[in-house]
C-alpha positions as CSV (number, residue, x, y, z in Angstrom):
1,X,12.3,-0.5,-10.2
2,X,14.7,-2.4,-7.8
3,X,14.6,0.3,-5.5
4,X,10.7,0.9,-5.0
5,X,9.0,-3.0,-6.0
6,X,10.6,-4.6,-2.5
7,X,9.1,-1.5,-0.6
8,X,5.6,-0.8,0.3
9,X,3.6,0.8,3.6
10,X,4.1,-0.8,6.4
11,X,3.1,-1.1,9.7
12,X,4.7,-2.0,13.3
13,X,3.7,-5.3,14.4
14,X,4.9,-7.5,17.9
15,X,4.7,-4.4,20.2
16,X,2.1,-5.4,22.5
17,X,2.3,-2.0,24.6
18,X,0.2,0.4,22.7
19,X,2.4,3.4,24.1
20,X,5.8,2.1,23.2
21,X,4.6,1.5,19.0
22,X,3.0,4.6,19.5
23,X,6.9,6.2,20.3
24,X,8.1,4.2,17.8
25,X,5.8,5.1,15.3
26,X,5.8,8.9,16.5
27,X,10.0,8.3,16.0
28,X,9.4,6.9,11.6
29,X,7.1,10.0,11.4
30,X,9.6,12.2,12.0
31,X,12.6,10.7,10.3
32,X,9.9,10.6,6.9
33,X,11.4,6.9,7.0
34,X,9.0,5.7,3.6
35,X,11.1,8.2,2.2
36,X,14.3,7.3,3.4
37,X,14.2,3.9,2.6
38,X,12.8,4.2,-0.9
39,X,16.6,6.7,-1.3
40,X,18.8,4.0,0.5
41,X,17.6,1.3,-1.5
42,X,18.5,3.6,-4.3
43,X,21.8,4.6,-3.5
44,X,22.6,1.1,-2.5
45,X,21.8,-0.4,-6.1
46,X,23.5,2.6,-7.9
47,X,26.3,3.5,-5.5
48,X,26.6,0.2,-3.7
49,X,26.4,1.7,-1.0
50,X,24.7,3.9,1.3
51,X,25.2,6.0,4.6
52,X,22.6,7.7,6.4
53,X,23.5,10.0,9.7
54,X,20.8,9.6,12.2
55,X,20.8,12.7,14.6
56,X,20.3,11.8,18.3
57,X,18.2,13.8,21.0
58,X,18.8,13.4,24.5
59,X,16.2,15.5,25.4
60,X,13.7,13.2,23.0
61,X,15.5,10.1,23.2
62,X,15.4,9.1,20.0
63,X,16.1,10.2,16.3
64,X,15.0,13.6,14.9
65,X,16.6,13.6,11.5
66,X,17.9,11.7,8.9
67,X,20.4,12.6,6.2
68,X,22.2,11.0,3.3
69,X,25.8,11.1,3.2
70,X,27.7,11.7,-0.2
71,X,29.6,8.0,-1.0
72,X,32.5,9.6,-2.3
73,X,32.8,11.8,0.6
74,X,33.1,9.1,3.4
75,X,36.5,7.6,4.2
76,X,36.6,4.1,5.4
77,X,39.1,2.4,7.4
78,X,39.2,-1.4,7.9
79,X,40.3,-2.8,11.8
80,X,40.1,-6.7,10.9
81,X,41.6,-7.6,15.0
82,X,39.2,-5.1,16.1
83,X,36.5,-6.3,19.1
84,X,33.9,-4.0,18.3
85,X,30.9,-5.6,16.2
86,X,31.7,-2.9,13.3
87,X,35.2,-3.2,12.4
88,X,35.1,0.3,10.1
89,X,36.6,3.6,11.0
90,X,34.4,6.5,9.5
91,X,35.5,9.7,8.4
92,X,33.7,12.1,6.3
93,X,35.8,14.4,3.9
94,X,35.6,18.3,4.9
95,X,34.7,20.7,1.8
96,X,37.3,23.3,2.9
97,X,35.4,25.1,0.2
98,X,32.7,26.0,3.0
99,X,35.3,28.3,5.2
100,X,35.2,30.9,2.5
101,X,31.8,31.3,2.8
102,X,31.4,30.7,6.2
103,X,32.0,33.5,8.9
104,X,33.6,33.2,12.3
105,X,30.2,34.1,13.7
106,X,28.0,31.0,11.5
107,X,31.2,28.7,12.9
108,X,30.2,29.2,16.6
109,X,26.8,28.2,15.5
110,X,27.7,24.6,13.9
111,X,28.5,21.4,16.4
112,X,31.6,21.4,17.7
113,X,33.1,18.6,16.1
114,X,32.2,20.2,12.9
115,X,33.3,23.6,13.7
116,X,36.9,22.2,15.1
117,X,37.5,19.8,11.9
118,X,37.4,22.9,9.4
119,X,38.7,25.4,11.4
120,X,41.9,22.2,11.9
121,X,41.3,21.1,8.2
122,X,40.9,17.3,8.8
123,X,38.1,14.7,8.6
124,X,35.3,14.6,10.4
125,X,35.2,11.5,12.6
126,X,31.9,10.0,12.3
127,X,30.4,7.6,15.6
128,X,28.9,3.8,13.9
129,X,26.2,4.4,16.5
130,X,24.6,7.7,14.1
131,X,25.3,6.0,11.3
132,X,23.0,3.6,9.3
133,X,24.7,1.9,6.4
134,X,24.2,-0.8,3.5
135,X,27.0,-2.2,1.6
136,X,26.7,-4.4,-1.8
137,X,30.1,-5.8,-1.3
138,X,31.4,-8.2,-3.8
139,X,33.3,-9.8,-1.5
140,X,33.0,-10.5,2.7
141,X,35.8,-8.3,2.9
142,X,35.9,-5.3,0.9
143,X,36.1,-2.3,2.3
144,X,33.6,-0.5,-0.3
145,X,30.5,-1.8,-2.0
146,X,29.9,-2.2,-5.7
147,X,27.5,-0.8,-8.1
148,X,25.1,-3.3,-9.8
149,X,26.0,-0.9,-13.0
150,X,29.4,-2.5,-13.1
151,X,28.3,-5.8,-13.8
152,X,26.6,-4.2,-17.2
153,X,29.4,-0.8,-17.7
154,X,30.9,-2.5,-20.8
155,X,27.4,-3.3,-22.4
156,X,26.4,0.0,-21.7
157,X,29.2,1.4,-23.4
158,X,29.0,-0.2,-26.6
159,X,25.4,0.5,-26.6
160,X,26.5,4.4,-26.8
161,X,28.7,3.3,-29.5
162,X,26.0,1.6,-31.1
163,X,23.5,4.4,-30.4
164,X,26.0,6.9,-32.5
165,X,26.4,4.5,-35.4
166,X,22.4,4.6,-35.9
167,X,22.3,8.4,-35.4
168,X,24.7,8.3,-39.0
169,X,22.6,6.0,-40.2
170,X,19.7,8.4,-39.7
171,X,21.3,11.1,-40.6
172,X,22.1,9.8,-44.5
173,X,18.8,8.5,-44.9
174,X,17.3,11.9,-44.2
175,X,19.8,13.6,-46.7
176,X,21.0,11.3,-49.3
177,X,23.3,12.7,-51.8
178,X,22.6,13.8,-55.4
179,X,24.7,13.2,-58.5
180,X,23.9,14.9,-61.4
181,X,25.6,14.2,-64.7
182,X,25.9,16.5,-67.7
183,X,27.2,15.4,-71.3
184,X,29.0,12.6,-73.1
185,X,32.1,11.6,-74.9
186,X,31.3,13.9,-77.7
187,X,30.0,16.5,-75.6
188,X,31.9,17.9,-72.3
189,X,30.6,21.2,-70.6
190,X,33.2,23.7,-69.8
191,X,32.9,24.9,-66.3
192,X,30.9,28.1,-66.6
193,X,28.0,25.6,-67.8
194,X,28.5,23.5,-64.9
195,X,28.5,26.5,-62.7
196,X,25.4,27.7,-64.2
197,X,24.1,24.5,-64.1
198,X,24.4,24.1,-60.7
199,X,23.2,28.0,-59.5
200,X,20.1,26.9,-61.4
201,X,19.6,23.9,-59.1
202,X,19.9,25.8,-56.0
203,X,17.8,28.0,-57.0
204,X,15.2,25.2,-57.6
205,X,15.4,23.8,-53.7
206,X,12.6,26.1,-52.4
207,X,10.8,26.3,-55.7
208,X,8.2,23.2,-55.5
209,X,6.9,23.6,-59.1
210,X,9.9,23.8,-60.6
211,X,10.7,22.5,-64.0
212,X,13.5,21.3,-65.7
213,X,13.6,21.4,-69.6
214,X,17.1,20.5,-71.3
215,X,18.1,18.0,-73.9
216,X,18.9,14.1,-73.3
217,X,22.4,14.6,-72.2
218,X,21.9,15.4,-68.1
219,X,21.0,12.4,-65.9
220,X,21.0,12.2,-61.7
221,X,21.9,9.3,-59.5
222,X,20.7,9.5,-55.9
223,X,23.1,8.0,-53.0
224,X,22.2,7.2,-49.7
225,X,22.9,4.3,-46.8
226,X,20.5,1.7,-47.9
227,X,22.5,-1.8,-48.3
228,X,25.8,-0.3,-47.3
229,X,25.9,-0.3,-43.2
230,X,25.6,-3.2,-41.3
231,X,22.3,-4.5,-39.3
232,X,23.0,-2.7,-36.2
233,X,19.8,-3.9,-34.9
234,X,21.0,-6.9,-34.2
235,X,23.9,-5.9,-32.3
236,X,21.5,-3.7,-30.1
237,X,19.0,-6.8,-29.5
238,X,22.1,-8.4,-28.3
239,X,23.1,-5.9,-25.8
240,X,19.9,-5.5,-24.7
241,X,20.1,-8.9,-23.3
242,X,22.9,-8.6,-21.5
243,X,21.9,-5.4,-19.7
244,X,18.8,-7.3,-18.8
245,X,20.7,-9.9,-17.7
246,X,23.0,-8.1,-15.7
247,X,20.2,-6.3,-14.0
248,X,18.1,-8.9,-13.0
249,X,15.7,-8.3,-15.7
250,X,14.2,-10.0,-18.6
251,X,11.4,-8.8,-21.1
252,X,8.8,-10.5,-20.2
253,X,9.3,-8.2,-16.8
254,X,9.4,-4.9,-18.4
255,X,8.0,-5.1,-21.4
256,X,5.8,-8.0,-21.1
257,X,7.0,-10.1,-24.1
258,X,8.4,-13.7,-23.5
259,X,7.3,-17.0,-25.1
260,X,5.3,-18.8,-22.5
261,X,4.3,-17.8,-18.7
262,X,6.3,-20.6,-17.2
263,X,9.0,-19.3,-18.8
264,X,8.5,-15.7,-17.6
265,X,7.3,-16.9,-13.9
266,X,10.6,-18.6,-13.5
267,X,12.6,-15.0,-13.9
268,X,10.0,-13.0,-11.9
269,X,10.2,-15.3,-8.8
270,X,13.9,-14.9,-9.3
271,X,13.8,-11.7,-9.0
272,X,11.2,-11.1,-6.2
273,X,13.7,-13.7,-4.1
274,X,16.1,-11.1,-4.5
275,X,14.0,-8.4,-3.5
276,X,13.1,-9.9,0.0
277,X,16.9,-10.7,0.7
278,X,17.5,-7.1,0.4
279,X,14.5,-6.2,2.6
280,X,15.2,-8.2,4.9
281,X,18.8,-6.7,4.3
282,X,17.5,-3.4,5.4
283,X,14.8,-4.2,8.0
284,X,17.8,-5.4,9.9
285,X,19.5,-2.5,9.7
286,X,16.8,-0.3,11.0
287,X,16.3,-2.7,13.8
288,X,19.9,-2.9,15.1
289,X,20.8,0.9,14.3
290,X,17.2,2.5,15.1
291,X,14.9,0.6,16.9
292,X,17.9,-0.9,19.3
293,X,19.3,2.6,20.7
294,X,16.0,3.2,21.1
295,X,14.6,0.3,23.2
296,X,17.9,0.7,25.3
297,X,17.9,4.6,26.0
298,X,14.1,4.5,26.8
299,X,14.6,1.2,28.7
300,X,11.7,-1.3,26.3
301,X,12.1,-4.1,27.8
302,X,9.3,-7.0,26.5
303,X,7.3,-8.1,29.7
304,X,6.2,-11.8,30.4
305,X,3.3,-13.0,32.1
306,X,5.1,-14.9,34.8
307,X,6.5,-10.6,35.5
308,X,2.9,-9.6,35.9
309,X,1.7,-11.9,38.3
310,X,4.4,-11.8,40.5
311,X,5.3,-8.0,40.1
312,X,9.0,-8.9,39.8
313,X,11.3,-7.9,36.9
314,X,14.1,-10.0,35.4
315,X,17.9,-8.9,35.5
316,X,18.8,-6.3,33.0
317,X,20.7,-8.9,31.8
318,X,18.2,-11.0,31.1
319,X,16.0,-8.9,29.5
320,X,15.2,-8.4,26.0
321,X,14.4,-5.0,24.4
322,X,11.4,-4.3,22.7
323,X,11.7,-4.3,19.0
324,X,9.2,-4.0,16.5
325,X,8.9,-5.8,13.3
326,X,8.2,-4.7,9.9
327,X,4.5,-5.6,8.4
328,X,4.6,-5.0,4.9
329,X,0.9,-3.9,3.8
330,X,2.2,-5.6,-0.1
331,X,4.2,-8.7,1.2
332,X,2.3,-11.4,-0.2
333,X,3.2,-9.7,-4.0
334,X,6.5,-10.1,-4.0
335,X,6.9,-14.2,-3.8
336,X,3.3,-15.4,-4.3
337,X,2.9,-18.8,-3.8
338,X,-1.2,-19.4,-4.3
339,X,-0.4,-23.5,-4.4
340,X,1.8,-24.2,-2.3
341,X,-0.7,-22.2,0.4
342,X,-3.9,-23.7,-0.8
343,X,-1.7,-27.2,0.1
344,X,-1.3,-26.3,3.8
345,X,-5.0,-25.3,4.0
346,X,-5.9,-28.6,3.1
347,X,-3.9,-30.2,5.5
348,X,-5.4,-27.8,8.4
349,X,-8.5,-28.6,7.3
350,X,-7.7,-32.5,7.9
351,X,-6.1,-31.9,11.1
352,X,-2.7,-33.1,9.7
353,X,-1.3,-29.6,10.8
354,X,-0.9,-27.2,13.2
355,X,-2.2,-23.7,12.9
356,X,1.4,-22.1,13.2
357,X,2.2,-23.5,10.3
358,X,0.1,-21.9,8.4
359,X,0.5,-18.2,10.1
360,X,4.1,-18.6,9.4
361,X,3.5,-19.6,5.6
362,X,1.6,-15.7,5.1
363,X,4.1,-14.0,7.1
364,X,2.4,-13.4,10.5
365,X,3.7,-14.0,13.9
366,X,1.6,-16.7,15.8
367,X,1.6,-14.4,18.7
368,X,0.3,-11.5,16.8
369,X,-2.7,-14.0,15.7
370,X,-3.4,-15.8,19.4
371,X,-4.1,-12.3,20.3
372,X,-5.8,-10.6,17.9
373,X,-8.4,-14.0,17.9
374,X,-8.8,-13.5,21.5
375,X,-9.7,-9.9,21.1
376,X,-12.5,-10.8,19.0
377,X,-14.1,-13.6,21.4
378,X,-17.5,-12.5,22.0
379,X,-17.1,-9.8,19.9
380,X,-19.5,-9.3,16.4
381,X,-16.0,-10.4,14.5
382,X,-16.6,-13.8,16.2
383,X,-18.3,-15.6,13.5
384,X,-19.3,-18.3,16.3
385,X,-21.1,-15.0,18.0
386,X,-22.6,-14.4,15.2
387,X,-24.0,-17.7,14.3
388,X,-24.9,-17.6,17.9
389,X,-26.7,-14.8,17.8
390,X,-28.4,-16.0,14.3
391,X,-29.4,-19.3,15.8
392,X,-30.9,-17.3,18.9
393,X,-33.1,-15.0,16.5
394,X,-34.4,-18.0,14.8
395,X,-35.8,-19.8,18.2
396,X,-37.1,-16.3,19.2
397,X,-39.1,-16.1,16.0
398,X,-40.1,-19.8,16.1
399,X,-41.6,-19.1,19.4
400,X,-43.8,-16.4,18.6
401,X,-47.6,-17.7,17.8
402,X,-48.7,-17.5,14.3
403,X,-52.8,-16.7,14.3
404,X,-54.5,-18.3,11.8
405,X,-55.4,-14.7,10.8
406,X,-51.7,-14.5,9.1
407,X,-52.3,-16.4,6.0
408,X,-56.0,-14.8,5.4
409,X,-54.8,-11.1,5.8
410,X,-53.0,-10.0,8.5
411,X,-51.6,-10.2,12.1
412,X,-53.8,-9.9,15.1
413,X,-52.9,-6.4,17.2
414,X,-51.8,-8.3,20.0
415,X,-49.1,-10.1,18.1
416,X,-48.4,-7.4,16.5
417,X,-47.3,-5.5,19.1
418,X,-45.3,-8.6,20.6
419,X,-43.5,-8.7,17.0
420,X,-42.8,-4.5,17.2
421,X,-41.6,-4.8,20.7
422,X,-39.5,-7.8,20.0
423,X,-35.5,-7.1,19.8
424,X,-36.0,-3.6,20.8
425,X,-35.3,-3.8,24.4
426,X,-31.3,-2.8,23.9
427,X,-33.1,0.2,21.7
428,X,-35.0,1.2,24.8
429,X,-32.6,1.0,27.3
430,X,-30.0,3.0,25.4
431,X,-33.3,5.9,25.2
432,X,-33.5,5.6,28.6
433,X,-30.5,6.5,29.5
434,X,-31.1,9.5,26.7
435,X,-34.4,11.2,27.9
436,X,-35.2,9.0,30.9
437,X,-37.3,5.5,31.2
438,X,-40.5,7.1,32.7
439,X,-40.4,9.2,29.0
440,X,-40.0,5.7,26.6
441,X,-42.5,3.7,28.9
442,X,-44.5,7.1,28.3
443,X,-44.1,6.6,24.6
444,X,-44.6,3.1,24.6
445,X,-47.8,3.5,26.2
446,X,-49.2,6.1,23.7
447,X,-48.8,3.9,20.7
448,X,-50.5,1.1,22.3
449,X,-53.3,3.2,22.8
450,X,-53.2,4.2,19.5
451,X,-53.2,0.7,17.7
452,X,-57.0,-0.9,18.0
453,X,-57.1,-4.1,19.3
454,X,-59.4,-5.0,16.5
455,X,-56.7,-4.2,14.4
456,X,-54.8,-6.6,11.7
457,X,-51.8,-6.0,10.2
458,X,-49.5,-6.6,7.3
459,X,-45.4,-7.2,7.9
460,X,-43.6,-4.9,5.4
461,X,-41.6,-8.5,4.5
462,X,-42.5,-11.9,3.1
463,X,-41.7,-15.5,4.8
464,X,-42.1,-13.9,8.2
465,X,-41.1,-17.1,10.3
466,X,-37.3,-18.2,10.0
467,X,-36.0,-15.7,8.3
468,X,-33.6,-13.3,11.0
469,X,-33.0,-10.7,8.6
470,X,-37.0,-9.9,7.5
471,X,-37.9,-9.7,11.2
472,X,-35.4,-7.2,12.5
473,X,-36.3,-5.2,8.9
474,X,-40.0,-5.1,10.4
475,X,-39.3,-4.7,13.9
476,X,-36.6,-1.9,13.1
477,X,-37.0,0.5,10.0
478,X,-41.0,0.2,10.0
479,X,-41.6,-0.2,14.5
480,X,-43.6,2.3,15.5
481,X,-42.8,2.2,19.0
482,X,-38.6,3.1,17.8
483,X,-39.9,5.6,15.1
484,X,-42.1,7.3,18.3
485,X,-39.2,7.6,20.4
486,X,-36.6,8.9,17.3
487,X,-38.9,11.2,16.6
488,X,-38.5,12.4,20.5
489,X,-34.3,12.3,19.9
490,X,-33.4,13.4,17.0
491,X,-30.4,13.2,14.6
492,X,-28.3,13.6,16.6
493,X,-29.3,11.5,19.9
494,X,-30.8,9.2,17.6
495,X,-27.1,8.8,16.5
496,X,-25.9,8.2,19.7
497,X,-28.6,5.6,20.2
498,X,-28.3,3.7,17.6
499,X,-24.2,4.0,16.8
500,X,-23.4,1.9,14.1
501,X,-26.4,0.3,13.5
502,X,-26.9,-0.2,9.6
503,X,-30.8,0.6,9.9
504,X,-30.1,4.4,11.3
505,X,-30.4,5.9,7.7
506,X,-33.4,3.8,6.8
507,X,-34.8,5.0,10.2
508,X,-34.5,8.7,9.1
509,X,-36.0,8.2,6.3
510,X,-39.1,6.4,8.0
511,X,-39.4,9.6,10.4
512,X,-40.5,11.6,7.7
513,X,-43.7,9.4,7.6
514,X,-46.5,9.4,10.1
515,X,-46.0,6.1,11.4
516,X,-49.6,5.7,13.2
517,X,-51.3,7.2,10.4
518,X,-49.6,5.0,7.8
519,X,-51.5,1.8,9.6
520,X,-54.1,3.1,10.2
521,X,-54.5,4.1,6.5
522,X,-53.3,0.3,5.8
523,X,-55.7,-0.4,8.7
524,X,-58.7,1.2,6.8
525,X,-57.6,-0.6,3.4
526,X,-57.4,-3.8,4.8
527,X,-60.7,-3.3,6.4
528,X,-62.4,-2.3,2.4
529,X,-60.5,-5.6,1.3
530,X,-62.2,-8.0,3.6
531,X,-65.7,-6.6,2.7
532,X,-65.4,-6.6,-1.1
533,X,-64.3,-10.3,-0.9
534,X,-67.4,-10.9,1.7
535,X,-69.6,-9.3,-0.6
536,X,-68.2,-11.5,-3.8
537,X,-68.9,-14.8,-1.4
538,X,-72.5,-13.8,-1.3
């Protein structure tokens, strides 16, 4: 659990060159690096400690491969005076073991520092650069971490103790013993009795209907545990808690028990503070031993915009490598705080703080936010574009004449064909550029010719004026003039046409009707309508 709650996908965030996350991300791939951390976060709770050798390629610059060393295996030397920002000597322990196995021909083919440290039977001296390591130190200056086991070894041991004690237990409940009696004072059986008294007993184990018939003189007393070991229970409950303790833990965490919520929230946050002290833990290690070489081999430098408009670049020394941070995809879970959130909403809201505040409080960079709000100026994402563009559909509508004929039956043709054109001109300029304009003015002409001009129609919608969504419903799905020219497309161009547009389906569907046909059958109906209700007025 403490090795895979703090993790979670992630993503590369504050790289604003699309090709140089793309390298990075390319570099994670390869090294399987969801994998990799999920099995140094492991080590480095059980060992207390963990060392992965990264594998540099010149020819790539970057990492190819990633591998976990064994603990036990590594040899660490301390340099306290030293200069260097790592002050460890590493060595890795040879298996001379592998030299028996290992022919003169297979020892050509290995590295050469490998090759020369068994053929010379010393260490292996390993660079710090290659080597990515997490330490659980007890102390600033150990030379080795500790295992979060140790705090609990002693608990754990008594628990087997404990464990063993309850397996007696079991076992004499399952078999109690049996003591049978035979005689009295004035009568004691000689041993050939008791022998044959005992033979017919065994012989009465695998014999369920078995019946005993003898005089008043045998009696049997059955002995087992119960009452006569201690309440071990107890003792486990006990150690229990101090395992939990030691770990972290608690039961309302794992096995959801505890008396009250407050009382179980308080242990959970706990926890979860742990957790992002050792992610952060490790996302500086990736940063400094992966994503630093990196920036600095392949030269990532970040670029300002006083360097873009002036086409100059800043010293090397003044330059700061490009390197990404980590965007958990499950941050938020691991120290929720709904309330204290909510607060500095309502404060934004009043003006009493700045946005940046309130990007740092859900883990974003303000950078990251500025840009991504910029991108969507203008854009359908903009919800002032789209109120906008709401806004501008409504005055369209308000300005289109309603005949008096609307409320008695129908629309006039002419407004009809205003309404079916309306909003369509993107539609026929994006056909155009399909089959050619002289083919959709072609089309556009036909239907007009088709629709008399004595003609009134019905909307497929209800509350024609101000409502946005009813109008582009009846000049979309059900417009004779677009279903003319989809017909003309097909699928497929009609795809391209359209794009995303959530009335393609609906569209489809529509082209398996006649279109013209359909009002003029509504035509004819409407026609029958008015005359009945004539004929009732006379």
């Amino acid at each position: 659990m403490h090795s895979e709650l703090p993790l979670s996908a992630f993503e590369l965030k504050n790289v604003k060159d699309p090709t140089i996350r793309a390298f990075y991300e390319e570099t994670l791939e390869h090294l399987d690096a969801a994998s990799l951390m999920f099995d140094m976060l492991r080590e480095y709770w059980l060992m207390g400690e963990v060392f992965a050798f990264l594998t540099w390629s010149d020819k790539f610059g970057t990492f190819t491969k990633a591998e976990l060393l064994i603990p036990e295996r590594v040899k660490i030397t301390t340099t306290p005076f030293s200069e260097e920002n790592d002050p460890y000597i590493y060595e890795y322990l040879m298996d001379m073991e592998v030299l028996k196995h290992v022919s003169n021909l297979d020892l050509k083919q290995l590295p050469a520092e490998i090759s020369i440290a068994l053929q010379e039977g010393r260490n292996l001296r390993l660079s710090s650069q290659n080597l990515l390591t997490m330490m659980r130190k007890s102390c600033p200056y150990d030379e080795r971490g500790t295992s979060v086991i140790l705090r609990v070894f002693r608990e754990l041991i008594y628990e087997s103790k404990i464990m063993e004690a309850m397996y007696a237990v079991a076992d004499r409940w399952i078999s109690p013993k049996e003591i049978w009696k035979i005689g009295d004072a004035n009568f004691i059986p000689d041993q050939q009795q008791l022998n044959d008294f005992r033979q017919m007993l065994l012989d009465a184990e695998n014999q369920p209907q078995f019946t005993l018939v003898t005089h008043g003189l045998v009696s049997v007393d059955i002995v087992g545990a119960a009452g006569k070991w201690p309440n071990l229970q107890s003792e486990y409950e006990w150690v229990e808690k101090r395992v939990l303790a030691g770990l972290f833990l608690n039961k309302a965490l794992i096995h959801g028990e505890g008396p009250t919520y407050a009382t179980a929230n308080v242990g959970y946050r706990a926890l979860m503070s742990r957790y992002l002290a050792v992610r952060a833990k490790l996302e500086r290690a990736w940063k400094e031993k992966v994503f630093l070489p990196i920036a600095l081999a392949n030269q990532f430098y970040e670029t300002e915009a006083s360097e873009l408009s002036h086409k100059i670049r800043k010293p090397y020394a003044e330059r700061i490598p490009c390197i990404p941070d980590f965007e958990w995809r499950h941050k938020a879970d691991l120290l929720d705080d709904q309330s204290y959130r909510n607060l500095l909403l309502q404060l934004r809201s009043r003006g009493e703080l700045p946005l940046e505040v309130i990007v740092d409080a859900i883990g974003y960079d303000p950078e990251y936010i500025k840009d991504g709000l910029e991108k969507e100026v203008g854009t359908i994402l903009d919800p002032a574009f789209r109120e906008f563009q709401r806004r501008l559909m409504e005055e369209n509508i308000k300005g289109i004449p309603k005949p008096a004929s609307v409320s008695k039956g129908g629309l006039d043709s002419a407004v009809y064909k205003d309404v079916m054109k309306m909003n369509t001109e993107e539609f026929f300029k994006n056909a155009s550029s399909v089959i050619g304009a002289g083919k959709v003015e072609e089309y556009i002409k036909e239907v007009d010719s088709v629709i008399p001009d004595d003609a009134k129609f019905c909307l497929p919608t209800r509350g024609l004026h101000g409502k946005a969504e009813a109008v582009k419903e009846a000049t979309k799905v059900r417009n004779p003039y677009i279903l003319r020219i989809a017909a003309e497309l097909g699928e497929d161009r009609l795809r391209s046409v359209l794009g995303k547009s959530d009335v393609y389906s609906r569209i489809l569907d529509a082209l398996g009707r006649d279109p013209i046909t359909e009002h003029q059958e509504l035509h004819g109906k409407f026609v029958s309508k008015e005359k009945r209700k004539g004929e009732k007025k006379k």
